[in-house]
CHARMM internal coordinates of N, CA and C (Angstrom, degrees):
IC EDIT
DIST 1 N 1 CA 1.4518
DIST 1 CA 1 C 1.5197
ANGL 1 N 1 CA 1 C 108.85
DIST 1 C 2 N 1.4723
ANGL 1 CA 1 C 2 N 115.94
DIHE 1 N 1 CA 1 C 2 N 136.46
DIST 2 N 2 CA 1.4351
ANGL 1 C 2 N 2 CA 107.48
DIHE 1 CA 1 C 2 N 2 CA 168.42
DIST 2 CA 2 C 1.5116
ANGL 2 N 2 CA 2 C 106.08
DIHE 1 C 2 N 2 CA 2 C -141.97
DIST 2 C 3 N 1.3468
ANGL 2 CA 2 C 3 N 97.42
DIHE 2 N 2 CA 2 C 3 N 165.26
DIST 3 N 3 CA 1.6769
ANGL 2 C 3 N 3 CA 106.44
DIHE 2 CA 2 C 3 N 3 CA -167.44
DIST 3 CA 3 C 1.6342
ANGL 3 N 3 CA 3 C 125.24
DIHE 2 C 3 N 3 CA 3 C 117.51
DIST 3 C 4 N 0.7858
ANGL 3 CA 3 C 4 N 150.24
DIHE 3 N 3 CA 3 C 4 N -122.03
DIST 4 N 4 CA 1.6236
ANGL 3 C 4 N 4 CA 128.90
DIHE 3 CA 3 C 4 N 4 CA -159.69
DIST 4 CA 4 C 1.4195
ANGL 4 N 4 CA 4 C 85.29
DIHE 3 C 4 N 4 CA 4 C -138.36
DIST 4 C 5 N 1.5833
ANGL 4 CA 4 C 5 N 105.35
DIHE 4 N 4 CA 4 C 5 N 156.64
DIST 5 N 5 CA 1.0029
ANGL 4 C 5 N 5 CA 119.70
DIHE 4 CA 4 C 5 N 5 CA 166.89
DIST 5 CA 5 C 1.9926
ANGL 5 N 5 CA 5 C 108.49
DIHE 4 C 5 N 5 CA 5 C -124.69
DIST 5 C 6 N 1.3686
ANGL 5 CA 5 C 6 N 112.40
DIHE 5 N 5 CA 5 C 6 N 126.91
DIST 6 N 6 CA 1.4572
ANGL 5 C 6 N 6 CA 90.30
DIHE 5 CA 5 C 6 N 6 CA -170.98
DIST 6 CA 6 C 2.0468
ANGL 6 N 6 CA 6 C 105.59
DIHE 5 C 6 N 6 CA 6 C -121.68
DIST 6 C 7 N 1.0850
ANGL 6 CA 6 C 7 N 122.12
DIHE 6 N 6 CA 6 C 7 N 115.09
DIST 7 N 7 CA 1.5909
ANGL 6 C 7 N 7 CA 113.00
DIHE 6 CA 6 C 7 N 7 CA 176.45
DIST 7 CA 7 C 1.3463
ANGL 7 N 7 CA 7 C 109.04
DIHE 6 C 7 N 7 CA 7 C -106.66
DIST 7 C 8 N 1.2979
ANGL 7 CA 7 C 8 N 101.89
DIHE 7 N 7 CA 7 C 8 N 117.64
DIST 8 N 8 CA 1.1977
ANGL 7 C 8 N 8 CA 109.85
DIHE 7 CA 7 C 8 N 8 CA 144.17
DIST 8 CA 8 C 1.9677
ANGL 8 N 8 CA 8 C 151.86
DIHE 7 C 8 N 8 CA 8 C -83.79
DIST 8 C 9 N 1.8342
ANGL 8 CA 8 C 9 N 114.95
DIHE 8 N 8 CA 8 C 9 N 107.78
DIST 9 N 9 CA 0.9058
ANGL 8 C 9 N 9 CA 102.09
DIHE 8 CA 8 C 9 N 9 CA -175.53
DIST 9 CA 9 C 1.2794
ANGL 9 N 9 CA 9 C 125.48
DIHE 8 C 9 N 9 CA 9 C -141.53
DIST 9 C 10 N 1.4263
ANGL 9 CA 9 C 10 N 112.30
DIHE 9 N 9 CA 9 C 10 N 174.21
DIST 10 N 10 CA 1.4751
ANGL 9 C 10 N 10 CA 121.56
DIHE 9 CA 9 C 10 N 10 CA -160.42
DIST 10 CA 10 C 1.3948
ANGL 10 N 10 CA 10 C 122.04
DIHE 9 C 10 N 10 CA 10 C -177.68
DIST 10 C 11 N 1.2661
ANGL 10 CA 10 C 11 N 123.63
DIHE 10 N 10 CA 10 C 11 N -174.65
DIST 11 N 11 CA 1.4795
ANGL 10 C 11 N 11 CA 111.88
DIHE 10 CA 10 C 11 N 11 CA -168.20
DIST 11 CA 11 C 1.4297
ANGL 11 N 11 CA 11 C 119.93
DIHE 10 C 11 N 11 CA 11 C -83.67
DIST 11 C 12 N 1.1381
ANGL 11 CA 11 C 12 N 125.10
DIHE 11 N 11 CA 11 C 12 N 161.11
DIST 12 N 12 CA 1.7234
ANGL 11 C 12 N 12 CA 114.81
DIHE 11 CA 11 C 12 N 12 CA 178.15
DIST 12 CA 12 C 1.9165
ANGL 12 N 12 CA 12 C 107.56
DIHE 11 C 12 N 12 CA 12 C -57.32
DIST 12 C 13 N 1.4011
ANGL 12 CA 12 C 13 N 80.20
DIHE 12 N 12 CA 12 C 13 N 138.76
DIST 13 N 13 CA 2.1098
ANGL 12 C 13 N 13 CA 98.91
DIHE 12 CA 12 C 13 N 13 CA 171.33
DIST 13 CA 13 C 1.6218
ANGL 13 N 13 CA 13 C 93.75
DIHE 12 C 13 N 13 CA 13 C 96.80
DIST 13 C 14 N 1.4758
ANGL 13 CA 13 C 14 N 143.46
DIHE 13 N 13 CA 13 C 14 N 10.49
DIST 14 N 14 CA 1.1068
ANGL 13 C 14 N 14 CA 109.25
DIHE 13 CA 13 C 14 N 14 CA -155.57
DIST 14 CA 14 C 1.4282
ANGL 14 N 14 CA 14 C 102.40
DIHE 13 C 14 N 14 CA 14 C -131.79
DIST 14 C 15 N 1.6744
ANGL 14 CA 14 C 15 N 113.50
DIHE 14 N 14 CA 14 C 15 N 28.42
DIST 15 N 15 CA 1.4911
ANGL 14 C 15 N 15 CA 118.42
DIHE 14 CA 14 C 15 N 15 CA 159.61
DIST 15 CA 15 C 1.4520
ANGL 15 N 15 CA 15 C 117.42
DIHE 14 C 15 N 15 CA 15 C 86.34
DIST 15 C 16 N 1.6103
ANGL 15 CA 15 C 16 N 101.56
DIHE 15 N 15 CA 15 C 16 N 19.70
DIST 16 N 16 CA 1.8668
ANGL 15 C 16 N 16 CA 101.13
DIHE 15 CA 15 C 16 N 16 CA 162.97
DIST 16 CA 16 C 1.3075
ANGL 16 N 16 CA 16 C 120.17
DIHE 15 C 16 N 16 CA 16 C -66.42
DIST 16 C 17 N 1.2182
ANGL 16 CA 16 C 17 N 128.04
DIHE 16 N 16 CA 16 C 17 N -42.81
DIST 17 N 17 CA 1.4102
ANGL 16 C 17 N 17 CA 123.85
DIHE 16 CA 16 C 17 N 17 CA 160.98
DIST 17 CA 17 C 1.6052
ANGL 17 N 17 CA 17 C 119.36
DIHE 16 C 17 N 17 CA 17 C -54.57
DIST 17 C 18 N 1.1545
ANGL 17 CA 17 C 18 N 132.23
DIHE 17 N 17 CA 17 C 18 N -25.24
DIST 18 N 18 CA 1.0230
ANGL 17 C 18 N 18 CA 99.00
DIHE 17 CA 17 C 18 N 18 CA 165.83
DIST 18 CA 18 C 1.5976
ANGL 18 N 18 CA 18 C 112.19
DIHE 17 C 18 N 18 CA 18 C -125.66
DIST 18 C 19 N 1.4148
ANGL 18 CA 18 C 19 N 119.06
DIHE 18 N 18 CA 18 C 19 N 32.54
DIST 19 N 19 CA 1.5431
ANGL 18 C 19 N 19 CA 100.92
DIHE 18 CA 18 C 19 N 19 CA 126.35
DIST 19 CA 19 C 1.2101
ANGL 19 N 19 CA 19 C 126.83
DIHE 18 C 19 N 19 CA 19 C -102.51
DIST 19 C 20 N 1.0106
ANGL 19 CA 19 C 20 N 123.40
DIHE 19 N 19 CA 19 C 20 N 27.22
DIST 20 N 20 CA 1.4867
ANGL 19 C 20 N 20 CA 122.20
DIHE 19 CA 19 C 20 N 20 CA 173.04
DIST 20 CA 20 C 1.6711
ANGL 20 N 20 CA 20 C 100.09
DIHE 19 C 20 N 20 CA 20 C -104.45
DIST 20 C 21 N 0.9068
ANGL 20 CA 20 C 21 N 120.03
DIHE 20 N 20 CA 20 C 21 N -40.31
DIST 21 N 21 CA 1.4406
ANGL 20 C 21 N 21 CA 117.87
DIHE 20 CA 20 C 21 N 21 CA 177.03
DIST 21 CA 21 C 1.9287
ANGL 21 N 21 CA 21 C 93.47
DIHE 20 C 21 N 21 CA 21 C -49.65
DIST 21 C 22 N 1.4786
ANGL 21 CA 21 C 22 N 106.87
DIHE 21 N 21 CA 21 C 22 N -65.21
DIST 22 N 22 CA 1.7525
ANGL 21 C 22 N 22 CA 112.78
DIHE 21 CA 21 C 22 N 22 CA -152.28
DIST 22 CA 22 C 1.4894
ANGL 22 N 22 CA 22 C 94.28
DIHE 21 C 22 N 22 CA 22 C -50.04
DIST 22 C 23 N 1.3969
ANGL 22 CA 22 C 23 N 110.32
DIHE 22 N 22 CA 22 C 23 N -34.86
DIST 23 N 23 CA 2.0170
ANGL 22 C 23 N 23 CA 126.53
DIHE 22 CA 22 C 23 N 23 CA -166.44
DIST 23 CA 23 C 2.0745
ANGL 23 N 23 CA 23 C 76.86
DIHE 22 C 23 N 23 CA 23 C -48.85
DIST 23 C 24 N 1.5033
ANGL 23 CA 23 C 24 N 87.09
DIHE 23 N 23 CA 23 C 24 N -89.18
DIST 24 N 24 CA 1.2465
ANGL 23 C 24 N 24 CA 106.85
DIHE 23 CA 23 C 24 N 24 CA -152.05
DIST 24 CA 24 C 1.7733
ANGL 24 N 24 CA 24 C 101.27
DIHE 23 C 24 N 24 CA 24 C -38.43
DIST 24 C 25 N 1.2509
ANGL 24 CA 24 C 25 N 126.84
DIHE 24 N 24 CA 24 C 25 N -49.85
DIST 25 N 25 CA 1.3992
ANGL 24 C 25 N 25 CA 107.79
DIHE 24 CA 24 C 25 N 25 CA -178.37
DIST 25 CA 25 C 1.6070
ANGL 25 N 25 CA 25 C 115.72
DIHE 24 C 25 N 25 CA 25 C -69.58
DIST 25 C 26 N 1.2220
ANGL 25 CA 25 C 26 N 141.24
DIHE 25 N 25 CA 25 C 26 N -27.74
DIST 26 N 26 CA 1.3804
ANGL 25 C 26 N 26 CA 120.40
DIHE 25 CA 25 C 26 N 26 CA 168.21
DIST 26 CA 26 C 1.3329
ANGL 26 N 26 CA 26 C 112.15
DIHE 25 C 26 N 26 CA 26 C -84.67
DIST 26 C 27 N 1.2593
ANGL 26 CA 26 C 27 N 140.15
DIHE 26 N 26 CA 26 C 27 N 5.66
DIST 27 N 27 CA 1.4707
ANGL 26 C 27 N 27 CA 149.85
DIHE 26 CA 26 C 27 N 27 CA 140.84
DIST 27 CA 27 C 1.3339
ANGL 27 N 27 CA 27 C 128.22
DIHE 26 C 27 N 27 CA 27 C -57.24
DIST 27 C 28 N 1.4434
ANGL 27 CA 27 C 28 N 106.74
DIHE 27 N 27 CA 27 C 28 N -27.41
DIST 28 N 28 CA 1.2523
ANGL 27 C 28 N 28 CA 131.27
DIHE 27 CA 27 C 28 N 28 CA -164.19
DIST 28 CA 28 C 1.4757
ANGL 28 N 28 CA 28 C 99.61
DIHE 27 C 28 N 28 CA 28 C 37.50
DIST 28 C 29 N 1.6624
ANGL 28 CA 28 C 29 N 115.89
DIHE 28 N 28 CA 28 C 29 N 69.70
DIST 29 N 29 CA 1.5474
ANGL 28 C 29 N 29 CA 124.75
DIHE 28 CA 28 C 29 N 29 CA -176.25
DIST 29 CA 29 C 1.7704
ANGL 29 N 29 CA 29 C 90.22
DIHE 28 C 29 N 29 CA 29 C -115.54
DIST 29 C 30 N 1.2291
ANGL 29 CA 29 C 30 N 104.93
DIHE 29 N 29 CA 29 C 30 N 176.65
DIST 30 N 30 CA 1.3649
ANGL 29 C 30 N 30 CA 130.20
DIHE 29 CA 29 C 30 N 30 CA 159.60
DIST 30 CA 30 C 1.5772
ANGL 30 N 30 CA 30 C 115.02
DIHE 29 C 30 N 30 CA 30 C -85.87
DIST 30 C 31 N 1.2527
ANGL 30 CA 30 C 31 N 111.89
DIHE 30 N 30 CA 30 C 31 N 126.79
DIST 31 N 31 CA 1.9028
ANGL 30 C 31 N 31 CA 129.53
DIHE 30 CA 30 C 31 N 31 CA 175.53
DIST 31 CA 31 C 1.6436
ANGL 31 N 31 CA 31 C 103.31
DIHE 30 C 31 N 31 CA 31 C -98.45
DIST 31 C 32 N 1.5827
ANGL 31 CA 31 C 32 N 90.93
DIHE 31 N 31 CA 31 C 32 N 121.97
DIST 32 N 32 CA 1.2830
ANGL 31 C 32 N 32 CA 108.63
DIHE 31 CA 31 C 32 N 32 CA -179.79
DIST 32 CA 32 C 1.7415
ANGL 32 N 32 CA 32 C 97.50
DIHE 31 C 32 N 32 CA 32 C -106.98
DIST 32 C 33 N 1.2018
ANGL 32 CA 32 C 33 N 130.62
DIHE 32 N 32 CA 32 C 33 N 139.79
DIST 33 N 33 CA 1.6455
ANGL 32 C 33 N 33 CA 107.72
DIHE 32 CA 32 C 33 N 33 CA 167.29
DIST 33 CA 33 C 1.7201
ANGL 33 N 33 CA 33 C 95.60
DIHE 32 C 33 N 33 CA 33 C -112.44
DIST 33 C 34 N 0.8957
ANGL 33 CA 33 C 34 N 106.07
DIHE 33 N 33 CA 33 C 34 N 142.14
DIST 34 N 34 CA 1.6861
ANGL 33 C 34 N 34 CA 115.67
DIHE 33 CA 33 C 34 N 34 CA -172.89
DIST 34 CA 34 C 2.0080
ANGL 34 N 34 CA 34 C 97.57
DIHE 33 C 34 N 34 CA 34 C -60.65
DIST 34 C 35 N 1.5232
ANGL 34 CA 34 C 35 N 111.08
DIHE 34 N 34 CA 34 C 35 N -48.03
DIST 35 N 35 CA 1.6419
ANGL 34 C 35 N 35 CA 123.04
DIHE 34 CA 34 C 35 N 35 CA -172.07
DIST 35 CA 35 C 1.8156
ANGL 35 N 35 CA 35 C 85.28
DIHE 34 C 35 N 35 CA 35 C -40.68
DIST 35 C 36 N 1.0125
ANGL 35 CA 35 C 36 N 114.24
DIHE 35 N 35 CA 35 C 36 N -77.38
DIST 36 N 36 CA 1.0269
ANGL 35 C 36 N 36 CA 112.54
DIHE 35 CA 35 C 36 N 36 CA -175.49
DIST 36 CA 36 C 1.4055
ANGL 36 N 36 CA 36 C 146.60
DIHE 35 C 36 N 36 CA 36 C -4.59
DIST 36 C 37 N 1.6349
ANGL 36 CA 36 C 37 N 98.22
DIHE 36 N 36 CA 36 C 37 N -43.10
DIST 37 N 37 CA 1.2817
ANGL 36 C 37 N 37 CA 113.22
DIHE 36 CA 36 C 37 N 37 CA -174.27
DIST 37 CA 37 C 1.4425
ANGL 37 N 37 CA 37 C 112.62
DIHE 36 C 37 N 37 CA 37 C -100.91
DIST 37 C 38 N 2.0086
ANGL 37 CA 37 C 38 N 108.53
DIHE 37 N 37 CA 37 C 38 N -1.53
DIST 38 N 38 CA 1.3298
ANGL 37 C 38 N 38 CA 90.98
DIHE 37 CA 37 C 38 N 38 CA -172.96
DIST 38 CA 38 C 1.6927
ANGL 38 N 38 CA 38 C 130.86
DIHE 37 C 38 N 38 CA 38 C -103.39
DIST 38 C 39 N 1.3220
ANGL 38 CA 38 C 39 N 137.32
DIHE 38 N 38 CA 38 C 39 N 135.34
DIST 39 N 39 CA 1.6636
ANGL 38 C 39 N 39 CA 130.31
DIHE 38 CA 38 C 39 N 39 CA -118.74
DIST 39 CA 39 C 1.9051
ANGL 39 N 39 CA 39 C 81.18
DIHE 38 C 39 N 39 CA 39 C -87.33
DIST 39 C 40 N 1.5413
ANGL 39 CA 39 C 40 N 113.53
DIHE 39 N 39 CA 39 C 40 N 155.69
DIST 40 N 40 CA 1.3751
ANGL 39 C 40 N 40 CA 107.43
DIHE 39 CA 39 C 40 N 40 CA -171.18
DIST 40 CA 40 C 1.9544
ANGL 40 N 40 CA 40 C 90.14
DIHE 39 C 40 N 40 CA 40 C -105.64
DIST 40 C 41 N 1.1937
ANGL 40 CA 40 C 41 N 95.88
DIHE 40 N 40 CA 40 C 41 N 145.57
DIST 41 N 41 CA 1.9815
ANGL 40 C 41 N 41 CA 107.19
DIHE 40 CA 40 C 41 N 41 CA 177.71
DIST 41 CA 41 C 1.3891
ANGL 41 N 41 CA 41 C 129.03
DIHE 40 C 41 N 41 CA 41 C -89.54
END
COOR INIT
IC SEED 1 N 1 CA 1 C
IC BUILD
C-alpha cells in the first residue's frame, strides 16, 4: 500500500469517528474506527 496514512486522535465523546469518516469521504480514503479493533473481555 502506498500513500498517506492519517489518525485522528483524542479523548472519548469528542468526534473522531466522525471526522474520520467526513476525512475519509472527501479523500475518498478508507475509515478505519480504532473501537473496532479493540478485542471485548
Amino acid at each position: 500500500m502506498s500513500g498517506k496514512c492519517i489518525i485522528v486522535m483524542g479523548v472519548s465523546g469528542t468526534g473522531k469517528s466522525c471526522v474520520g469518516q467526513a476525512l475519509a469521504l472527501a479523500l475518498d480514503a478508507k475509515f478505519i474506527d480504532g473501537d473496532d479493533l479493540h478485542l471485548e473481555r
